[in-house]
VEXLO-227991 format. One record per residue: residue number from 1; residue in three letters; chain; z negated, x, y negated of N, C-alpha, C, O in turn. Coordinates in Angstrom, 2 decimals, m for minus. Layout:
BEGIN
 num residuo cadena     n_Z     n_X     n_Y    ca_Z    ca_X    ca_Y     c_Z     c_X     c_Y     o_Z     o_X     o_Y
 NUM     ALA      A       Z       X       Y       Z       X       Y       Z       X       Y       Z       X       Y
...
END
This chain:
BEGIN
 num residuo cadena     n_Z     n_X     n_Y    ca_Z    ca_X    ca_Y     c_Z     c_X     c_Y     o_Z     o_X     o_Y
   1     UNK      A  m11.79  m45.93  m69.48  m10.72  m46.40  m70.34  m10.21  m47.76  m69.88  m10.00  m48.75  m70.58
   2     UNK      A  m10.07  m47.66  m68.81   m9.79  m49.35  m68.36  m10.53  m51.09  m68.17  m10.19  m52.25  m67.96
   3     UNK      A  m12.11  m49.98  m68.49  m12.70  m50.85  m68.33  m12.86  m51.74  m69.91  m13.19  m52.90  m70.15
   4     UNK      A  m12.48  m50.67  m70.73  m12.52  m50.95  m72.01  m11.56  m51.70  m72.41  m11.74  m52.73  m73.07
   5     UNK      A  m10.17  m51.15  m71.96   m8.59  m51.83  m72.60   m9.44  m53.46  m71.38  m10.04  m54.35  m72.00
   6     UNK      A   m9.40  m53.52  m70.59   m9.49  m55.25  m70.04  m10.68  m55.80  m71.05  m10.53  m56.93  m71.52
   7     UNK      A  m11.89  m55.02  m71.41  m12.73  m55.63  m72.24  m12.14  m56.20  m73.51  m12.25  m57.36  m73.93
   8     UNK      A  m11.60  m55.39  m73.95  m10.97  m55.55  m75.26   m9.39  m56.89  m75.19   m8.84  m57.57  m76.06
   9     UNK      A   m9.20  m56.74  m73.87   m8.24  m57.10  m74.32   m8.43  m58.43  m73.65   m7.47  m59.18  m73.49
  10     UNK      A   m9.88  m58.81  m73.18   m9.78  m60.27  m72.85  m10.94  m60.49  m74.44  m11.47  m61.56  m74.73
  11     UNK      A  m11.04  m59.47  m75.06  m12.18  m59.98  m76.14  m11.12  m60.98  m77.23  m11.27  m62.04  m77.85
  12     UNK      A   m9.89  m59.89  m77.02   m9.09  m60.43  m78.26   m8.23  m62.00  m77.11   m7.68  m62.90  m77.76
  13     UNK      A   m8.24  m62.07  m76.02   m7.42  m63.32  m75.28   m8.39  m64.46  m75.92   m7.83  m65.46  m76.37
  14     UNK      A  m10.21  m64.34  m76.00  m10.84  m65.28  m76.45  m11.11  m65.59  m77.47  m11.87  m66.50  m77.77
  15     UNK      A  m10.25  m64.55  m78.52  m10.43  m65.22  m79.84   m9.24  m65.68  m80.36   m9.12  m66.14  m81.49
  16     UNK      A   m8.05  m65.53  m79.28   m6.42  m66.24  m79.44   m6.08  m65.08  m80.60   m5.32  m65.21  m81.56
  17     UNK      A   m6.50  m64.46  m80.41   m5.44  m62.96  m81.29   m4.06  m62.67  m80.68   m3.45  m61.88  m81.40
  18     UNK      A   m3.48  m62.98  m79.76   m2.67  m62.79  m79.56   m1.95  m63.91  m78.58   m2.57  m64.83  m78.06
  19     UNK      A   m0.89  m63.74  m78.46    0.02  m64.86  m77.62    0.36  m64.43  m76.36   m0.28  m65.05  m75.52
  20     UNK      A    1.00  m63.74  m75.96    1.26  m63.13  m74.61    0.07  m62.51  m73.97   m0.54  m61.59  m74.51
  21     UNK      A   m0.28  m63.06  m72.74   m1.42  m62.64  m72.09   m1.31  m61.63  m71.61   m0.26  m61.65  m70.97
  22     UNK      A   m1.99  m60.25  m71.49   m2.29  m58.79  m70.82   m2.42  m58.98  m69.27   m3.56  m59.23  m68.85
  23     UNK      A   m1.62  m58.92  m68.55   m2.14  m58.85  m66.98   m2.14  m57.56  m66.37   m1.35  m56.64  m66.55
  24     UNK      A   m3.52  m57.66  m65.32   m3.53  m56.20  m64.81   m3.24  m56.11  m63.35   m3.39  m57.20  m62.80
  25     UNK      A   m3.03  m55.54  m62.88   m2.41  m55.70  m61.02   m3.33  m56.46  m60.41   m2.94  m57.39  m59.70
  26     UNK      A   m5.07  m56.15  m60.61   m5.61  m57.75  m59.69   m5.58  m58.60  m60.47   m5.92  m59.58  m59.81
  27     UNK      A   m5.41  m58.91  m61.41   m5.39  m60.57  m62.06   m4.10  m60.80  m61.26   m4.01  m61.88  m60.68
  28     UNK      A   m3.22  m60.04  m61.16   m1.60  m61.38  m60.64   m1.55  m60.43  m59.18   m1.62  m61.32  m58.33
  29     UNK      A   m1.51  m59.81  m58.83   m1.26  m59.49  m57.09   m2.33  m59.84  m56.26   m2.00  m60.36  m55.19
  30     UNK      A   m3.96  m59.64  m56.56   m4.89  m60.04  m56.05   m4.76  m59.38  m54.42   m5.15  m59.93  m53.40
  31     UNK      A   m4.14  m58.17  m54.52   m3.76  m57.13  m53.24   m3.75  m56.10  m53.83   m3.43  m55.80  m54.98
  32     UNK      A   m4.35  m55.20  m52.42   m4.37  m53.97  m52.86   m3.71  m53.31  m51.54   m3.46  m53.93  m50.50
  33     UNK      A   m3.41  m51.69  m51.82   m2.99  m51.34  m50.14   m4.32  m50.34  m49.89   m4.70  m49.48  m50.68
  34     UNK      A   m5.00  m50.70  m48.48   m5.81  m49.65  m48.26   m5.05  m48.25  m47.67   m3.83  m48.12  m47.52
  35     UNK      A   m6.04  m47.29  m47.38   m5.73  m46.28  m46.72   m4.81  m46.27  m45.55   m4.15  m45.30  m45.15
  36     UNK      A   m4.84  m47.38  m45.09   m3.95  m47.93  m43.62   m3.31  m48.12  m44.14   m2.43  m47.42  m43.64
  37     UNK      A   m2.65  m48.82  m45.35   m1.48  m49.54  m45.78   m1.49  m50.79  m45.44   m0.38  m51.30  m45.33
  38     UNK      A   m2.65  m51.63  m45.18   m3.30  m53.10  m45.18   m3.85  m53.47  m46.43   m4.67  m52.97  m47.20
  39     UNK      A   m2.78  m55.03  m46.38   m2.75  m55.48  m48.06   m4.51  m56.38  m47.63   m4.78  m56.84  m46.52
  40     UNK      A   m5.53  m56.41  m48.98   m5.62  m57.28  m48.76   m6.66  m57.55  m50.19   m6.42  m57.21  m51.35
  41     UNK      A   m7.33  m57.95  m49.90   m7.71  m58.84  m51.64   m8.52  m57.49  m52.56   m9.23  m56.55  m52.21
  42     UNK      A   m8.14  m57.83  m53.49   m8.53  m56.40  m54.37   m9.91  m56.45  m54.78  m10.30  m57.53  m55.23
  43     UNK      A  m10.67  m55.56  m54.71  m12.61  m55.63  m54.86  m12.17  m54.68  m56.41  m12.97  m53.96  m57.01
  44     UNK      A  m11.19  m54.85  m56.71  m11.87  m54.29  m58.48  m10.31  m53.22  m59.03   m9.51  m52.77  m58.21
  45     UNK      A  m10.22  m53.03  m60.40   m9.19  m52.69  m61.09   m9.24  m51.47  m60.51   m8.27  m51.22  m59.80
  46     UNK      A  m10.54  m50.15  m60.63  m10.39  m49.11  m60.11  m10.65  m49.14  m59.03  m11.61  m48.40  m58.84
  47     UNK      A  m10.35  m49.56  m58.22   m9.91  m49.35  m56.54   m8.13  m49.64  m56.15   m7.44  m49.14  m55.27
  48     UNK      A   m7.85  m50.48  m57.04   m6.74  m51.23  m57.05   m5.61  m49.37  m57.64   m4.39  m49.21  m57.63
  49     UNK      A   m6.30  m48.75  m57.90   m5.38  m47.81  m58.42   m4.31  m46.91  m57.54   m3.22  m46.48  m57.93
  50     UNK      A   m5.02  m46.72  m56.07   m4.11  m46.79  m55.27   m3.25  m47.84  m54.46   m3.31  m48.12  m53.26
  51     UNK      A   m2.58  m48.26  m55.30   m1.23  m49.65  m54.75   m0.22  m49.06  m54.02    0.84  m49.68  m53.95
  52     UNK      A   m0.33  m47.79  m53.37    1.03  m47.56  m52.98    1.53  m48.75  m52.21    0.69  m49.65  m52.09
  53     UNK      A    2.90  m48.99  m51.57    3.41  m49.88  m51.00    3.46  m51.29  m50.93    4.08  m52.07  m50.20
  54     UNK      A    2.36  m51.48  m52.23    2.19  m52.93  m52.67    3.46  m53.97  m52.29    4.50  m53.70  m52.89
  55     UNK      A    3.51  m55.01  m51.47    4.56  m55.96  m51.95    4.21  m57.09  m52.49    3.26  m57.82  m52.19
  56     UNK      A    5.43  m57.27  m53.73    5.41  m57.89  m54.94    6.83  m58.13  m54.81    7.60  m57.85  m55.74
  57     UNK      A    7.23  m58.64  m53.71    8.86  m58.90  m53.54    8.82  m60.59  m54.33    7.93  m61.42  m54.11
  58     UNK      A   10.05  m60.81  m55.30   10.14  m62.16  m55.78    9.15  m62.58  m56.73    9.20  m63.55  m57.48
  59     UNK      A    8.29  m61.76  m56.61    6.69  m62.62  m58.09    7.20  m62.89  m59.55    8.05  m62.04  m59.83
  60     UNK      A    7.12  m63.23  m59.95    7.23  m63.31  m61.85    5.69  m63.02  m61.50    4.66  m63.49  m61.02
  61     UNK      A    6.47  m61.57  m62.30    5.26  m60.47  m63.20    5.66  m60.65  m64.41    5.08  m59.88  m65.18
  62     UNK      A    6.41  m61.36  m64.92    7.05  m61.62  m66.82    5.73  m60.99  m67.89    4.58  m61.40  m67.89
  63     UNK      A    6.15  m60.18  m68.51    4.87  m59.57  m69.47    4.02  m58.74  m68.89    3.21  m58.10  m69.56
  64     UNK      A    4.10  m58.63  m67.51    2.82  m57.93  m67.03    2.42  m56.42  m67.73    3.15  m55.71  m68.42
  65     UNK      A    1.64  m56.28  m67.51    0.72  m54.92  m68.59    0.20  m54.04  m67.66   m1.02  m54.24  m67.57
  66     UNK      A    0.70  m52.91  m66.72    0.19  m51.78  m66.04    0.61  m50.66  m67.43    1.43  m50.76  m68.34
  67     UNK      A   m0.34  m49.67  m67.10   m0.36  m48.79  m67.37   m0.92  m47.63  m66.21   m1.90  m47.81  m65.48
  68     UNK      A    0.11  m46.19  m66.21   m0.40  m45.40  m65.31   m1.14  m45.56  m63.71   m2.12  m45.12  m63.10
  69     UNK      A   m0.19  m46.35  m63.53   m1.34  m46.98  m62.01   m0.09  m46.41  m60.99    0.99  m46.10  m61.47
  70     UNK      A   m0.34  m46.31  m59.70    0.60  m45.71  m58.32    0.64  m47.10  m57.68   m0.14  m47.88  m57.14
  71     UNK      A    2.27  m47.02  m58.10    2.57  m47.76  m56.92    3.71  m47.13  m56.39    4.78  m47.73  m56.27
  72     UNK      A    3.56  m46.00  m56.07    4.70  m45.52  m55.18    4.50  m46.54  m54.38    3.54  m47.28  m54.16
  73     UNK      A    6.02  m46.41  m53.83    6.78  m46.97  m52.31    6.43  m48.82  m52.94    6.45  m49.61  m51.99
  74     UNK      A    6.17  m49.39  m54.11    5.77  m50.91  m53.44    7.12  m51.31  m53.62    7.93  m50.67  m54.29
  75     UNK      A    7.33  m52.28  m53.08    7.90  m53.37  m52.84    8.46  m54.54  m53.62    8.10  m55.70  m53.40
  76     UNK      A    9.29  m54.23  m54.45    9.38  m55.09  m55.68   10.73  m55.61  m55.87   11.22  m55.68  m57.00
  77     UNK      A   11.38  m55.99  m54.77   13.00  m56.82  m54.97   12.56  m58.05  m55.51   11.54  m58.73  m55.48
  78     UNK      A   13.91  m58.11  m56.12   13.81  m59.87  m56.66   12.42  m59.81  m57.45   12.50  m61.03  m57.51
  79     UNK      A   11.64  m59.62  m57.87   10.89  m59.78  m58.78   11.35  m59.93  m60.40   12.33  m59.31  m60.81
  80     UNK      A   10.65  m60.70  m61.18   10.69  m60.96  m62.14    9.53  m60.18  m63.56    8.43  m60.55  m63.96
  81     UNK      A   10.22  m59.28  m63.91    9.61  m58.43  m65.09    9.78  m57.99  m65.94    9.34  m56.86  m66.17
  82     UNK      A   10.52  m58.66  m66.80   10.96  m59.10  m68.23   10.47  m58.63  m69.22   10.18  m59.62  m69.90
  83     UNK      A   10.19  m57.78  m69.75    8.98  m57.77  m70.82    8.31  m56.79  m70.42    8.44  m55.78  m71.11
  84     UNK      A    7.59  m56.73  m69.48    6.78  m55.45  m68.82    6.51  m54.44  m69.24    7.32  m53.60  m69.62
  85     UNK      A    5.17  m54.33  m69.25    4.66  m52.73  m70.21    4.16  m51.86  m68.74    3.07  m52.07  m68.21
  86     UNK      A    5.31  m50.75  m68.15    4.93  m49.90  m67.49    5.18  m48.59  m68.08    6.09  m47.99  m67.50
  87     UNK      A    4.62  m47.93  m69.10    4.32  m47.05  m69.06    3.63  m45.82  m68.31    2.47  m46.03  m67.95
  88     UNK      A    4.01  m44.90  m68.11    3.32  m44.01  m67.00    3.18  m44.52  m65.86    2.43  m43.92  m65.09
  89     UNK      A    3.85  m45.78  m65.40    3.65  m45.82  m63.97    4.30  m45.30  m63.11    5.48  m45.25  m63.46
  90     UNK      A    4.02  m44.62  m61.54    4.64  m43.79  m60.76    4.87  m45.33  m59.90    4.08  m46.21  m59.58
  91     UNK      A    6.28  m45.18  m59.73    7.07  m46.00  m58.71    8.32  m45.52  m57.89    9.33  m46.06  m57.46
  92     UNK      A    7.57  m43.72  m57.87    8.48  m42.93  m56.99    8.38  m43.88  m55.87    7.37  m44.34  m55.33
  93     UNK      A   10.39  m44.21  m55.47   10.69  m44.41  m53.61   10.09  m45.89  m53.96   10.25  m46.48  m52.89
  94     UNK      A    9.65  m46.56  m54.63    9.78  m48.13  m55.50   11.18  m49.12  m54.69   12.38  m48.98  m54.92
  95     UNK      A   10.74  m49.75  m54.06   12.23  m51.03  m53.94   12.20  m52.00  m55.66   11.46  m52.78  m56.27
  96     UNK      A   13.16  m51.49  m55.79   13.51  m52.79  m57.18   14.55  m53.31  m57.17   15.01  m53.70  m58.25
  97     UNK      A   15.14  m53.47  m56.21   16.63  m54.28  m55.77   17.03  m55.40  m56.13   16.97  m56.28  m55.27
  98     UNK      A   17.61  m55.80  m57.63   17.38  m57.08  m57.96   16.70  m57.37  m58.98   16.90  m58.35  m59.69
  99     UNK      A   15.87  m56.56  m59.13   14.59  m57.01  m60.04   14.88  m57.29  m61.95   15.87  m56.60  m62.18
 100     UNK      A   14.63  m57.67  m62.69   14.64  m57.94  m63.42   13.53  m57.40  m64.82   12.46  m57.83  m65.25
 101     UNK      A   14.29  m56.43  m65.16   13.32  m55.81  m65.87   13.37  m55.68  m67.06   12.62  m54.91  m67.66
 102     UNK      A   14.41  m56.51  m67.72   15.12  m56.16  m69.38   14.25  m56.49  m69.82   13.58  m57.47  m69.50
 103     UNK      A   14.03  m55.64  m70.78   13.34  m55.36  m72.44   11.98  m55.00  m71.75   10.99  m55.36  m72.39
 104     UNK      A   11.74  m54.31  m70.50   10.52  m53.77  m69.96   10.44  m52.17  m70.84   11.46  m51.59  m71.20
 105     UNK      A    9.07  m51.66  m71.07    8.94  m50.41  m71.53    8.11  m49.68  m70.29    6.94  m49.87  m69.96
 106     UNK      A    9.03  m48.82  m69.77    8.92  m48.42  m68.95    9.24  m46.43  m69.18   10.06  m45.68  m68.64
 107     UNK      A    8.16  m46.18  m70.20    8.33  m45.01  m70.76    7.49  m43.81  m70.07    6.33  m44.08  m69.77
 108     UNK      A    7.87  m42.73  m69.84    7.70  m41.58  m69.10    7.22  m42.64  m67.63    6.11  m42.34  m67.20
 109     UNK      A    7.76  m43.52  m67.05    7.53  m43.94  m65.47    8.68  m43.17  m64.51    9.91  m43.12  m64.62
 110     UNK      A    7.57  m42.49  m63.34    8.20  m42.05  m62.34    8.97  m43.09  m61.41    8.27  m43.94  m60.86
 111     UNK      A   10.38  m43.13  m61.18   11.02  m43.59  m61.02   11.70  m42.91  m60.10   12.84  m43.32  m59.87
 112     UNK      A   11.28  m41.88  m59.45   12.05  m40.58  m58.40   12.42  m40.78  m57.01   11.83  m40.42  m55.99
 113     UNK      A   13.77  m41.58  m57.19   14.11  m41.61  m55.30   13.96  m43.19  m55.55   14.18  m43.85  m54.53
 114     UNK      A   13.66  m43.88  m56.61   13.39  m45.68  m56.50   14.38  m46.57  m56.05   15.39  m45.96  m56.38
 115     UNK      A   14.92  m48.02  m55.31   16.06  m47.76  m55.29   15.88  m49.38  m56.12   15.18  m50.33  m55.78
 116     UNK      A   16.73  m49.26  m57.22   17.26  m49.80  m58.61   18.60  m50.41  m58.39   19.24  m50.49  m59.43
 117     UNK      A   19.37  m50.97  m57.07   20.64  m51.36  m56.86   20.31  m52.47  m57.36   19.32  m53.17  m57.14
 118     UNK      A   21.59  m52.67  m58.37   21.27  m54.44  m58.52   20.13  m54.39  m59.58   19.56  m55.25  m58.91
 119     UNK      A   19.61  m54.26  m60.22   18.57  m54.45  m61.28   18.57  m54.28  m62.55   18.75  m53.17  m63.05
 120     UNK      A   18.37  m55.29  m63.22   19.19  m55.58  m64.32   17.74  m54.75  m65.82   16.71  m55.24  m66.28
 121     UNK      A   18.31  m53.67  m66.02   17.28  m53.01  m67.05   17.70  m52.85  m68.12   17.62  m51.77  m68.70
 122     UNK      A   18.50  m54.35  m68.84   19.10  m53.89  m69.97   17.91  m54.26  m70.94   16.99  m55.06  m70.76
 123     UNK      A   18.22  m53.36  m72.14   17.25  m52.64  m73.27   15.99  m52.75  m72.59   15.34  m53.77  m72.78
 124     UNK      A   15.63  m52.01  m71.95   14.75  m51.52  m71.67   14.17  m49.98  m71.94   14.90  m49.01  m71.77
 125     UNK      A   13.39  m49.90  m72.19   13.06  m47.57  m72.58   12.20  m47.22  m71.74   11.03  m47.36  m71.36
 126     UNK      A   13.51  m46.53  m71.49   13.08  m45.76  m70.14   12.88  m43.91  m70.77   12.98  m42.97  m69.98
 127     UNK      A   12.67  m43.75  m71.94   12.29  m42.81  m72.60   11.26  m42.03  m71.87   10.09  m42.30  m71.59
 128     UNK      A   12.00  m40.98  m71.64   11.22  m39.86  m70.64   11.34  m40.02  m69.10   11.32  m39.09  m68.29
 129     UNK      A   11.49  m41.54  m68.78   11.45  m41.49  m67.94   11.96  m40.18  m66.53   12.55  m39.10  m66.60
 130     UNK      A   11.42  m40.91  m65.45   11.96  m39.52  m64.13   13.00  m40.50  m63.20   12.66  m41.55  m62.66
 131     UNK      A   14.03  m40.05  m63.17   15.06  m41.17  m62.14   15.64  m40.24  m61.36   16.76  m40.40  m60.86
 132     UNK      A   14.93  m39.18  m61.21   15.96  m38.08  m60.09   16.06  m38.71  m59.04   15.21  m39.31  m58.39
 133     UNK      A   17.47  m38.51  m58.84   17.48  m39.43  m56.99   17.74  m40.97  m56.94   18.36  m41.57  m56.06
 134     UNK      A   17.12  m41.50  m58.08   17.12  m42.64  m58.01   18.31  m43.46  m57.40   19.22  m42.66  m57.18
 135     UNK      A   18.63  m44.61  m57.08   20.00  m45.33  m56.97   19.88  m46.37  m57.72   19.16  m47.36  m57.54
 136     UNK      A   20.84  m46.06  m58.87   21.01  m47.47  m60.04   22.82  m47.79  m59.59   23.66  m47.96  m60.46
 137     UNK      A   23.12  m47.83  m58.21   24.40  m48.70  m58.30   24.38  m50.32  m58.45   23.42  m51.00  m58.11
 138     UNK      A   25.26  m50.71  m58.86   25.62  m51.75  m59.76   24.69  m52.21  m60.65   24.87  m53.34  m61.10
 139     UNK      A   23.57  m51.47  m61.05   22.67  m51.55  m61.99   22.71  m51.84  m63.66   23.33  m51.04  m64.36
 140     UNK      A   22.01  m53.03  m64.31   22.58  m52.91  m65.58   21.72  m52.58  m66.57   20.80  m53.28  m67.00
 141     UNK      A   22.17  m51.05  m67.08   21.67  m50.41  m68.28   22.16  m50.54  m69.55   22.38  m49.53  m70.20
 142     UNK      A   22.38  m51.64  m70.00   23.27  m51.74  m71.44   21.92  m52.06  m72.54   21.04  m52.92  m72.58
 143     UNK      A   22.25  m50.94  m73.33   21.05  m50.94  m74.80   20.12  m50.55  m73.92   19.17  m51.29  m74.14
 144     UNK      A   19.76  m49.57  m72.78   18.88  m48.80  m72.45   19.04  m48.22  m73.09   20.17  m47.87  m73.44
 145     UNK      A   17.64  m47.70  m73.69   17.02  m46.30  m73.99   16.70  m45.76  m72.75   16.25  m46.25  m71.71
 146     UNK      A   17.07  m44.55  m73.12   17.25  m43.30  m72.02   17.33  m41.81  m72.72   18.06  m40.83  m72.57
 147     UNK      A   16.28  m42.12  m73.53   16.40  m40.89  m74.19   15.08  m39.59  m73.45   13.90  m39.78  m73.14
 148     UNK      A   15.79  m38.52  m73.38   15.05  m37.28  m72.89   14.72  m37.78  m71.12   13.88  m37.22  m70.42
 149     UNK      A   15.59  m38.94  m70.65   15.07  m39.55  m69.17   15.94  m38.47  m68.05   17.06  m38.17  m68.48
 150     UNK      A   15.72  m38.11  m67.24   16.25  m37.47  m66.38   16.82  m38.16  m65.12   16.03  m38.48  m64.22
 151     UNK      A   18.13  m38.41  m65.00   18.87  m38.84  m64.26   19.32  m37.81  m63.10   19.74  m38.36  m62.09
 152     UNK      A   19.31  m36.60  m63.09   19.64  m36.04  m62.00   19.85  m36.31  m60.63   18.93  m36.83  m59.99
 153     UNK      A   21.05  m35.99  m60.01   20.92  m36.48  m58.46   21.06  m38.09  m58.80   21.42  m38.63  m57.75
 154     UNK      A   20.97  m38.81  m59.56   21.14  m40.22  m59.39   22.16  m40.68  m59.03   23.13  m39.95  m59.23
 155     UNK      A   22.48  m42.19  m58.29   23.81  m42.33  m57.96   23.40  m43.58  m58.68   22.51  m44.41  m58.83
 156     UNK      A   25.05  m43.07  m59.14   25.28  m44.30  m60.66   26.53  m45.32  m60.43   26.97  m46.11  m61.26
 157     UNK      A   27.05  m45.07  m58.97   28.44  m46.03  m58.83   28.35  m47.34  m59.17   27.40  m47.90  m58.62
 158     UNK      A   29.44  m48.49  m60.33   29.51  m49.49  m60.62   27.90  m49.60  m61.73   27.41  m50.73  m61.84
 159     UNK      A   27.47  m48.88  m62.18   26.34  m49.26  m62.32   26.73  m49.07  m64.21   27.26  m48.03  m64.59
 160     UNK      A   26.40  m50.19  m65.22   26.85  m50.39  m66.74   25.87  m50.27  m67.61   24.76  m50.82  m67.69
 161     UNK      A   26.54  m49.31  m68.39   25.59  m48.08  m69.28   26.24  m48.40  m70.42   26.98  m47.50  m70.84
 162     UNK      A   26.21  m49.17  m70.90   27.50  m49.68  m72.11   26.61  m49.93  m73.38   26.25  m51.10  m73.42
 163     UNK      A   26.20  m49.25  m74.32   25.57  m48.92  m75.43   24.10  m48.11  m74.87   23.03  m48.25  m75.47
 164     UNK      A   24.24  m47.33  m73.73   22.75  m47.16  m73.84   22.58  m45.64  m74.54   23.54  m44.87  m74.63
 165     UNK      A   21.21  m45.30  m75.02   21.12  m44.35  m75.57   20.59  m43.25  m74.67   19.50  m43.18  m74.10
 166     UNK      A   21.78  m42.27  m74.69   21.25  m41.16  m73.82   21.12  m39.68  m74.43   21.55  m38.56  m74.17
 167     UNK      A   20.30  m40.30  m75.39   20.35  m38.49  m76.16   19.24  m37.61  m75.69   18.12  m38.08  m75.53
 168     UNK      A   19.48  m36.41  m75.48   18.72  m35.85  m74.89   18.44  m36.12  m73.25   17.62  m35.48  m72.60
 169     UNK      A   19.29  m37.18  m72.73   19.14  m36.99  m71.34   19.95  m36.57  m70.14   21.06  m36.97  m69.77
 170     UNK      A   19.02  m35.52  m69.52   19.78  m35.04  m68.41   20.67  m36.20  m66.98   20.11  m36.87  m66.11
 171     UNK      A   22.18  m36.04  m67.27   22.64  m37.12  m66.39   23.39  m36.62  m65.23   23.79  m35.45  m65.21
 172     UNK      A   23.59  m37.39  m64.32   23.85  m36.90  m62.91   25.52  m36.36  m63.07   26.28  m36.58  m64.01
 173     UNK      A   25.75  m35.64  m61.89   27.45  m34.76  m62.00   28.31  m35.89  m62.14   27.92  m36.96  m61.67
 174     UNK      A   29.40  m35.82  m62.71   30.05  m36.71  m62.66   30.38  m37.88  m63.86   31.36  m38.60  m64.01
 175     UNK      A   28.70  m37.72  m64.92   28.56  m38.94  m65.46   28.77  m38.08  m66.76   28.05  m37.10  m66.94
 176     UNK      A   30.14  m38.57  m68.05   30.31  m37.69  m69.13   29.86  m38.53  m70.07   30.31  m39.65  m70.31
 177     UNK      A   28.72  m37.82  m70.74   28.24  m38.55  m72.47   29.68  m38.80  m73.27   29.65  m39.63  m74.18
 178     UNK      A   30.67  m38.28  m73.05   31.62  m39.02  m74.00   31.76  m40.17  m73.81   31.97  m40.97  m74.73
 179     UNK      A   31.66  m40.56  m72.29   32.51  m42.12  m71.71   31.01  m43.02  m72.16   31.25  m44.22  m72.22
 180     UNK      A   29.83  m42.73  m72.41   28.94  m43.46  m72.45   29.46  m44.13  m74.14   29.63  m43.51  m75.19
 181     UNK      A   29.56  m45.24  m73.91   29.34  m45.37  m75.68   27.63  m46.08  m75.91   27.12  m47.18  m75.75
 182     UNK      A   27.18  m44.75  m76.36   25.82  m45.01  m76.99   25.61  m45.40  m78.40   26.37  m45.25  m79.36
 183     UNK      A   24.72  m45.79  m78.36   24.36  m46.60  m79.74   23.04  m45.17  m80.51   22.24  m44.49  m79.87
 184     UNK      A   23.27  m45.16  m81.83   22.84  m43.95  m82.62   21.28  m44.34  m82.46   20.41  m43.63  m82.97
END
């Protein structure tokens, strides 16, 4: 399947079908983590699938295009990812401190234990997502989708939820769907 979506999707980059370029973790990290947890140049997309601990602290990833890939534990403060299609990606225990992720689709991504202080995820859909544990203090969720996302255990102090949509999602003690003003 992957070998196909990059086929396809550099078939359509060379016929200018589209405007925003598809990037995959070795086109822009060009690192991988081995078994040791030694970064070092990536020998191919499916090898690259275990990224745990990747650091990607500060990069503009703007647009980047993962799908379903592990990067538990990487390393991603201050980064730039705007746009971002992470779907299904596991970034359980993830540093995103800072990071910049508005209008990223970041739908059913494991997000469990990540720590999200400081990271600005407004409208972003986080639909389905997993944030148990997570820490989104001073985090900004405004016009998140957050529908059916599981917040449990999350610590949400200072952190602005101000139109996001939380229907259907399980939210941590403390946090009342009345005070949320969500958008329908």
């Amino acid at each position: 399947m992957w070998i196909f979506a990059t086929l396809f999707s550099t078939a359509l980059a060379t016929e200018g079908l589209f405007e925003t370029p598809t990037y995959y973790f070795d086109d822009v990290a060009e690192q991988c983590v081995d078994e040791a947890g030694v970064l070092g140049t990536n020998p191919g997309l499916t090898e690259c699938g275990r990224s745990r601990g990747a650091n990607l602290q500060g990069r503009d990833l703007e647009d980047l295009s993962l799908r379903a890939i592990d990067l538990r534990a990487a390393r991603l403060d201050d980064a730039t990812m705007v746009g971002a299609e992470l779907t299904w990606v596991d970034l359980e225990r993830a540093k995103l401190r800072r990071t910049d992720l508005r209008h990223a689709a970041m739908m059913f991504a494991d997000l469990h234990g990540a720590d999200l202080r400081g990271a600005d995820l407004s409208y972003a859909d986080l639909t389905g997502a997993d944030l148990r544990g997570a820490d989104l203090r001073g985090a900004y969720l405004v016009g998140t989708r957050l529908v059916d996302a599981n917040l449990s255990g999350a610590r949400t102090g200072m952190t602005n939820m101000m139109g996001a949509n939380i229907l259907g999602a399980v939210l941590p003690k403390g946090v009342q769907r009345e005070r949320i003003n969500h958008w329908p």
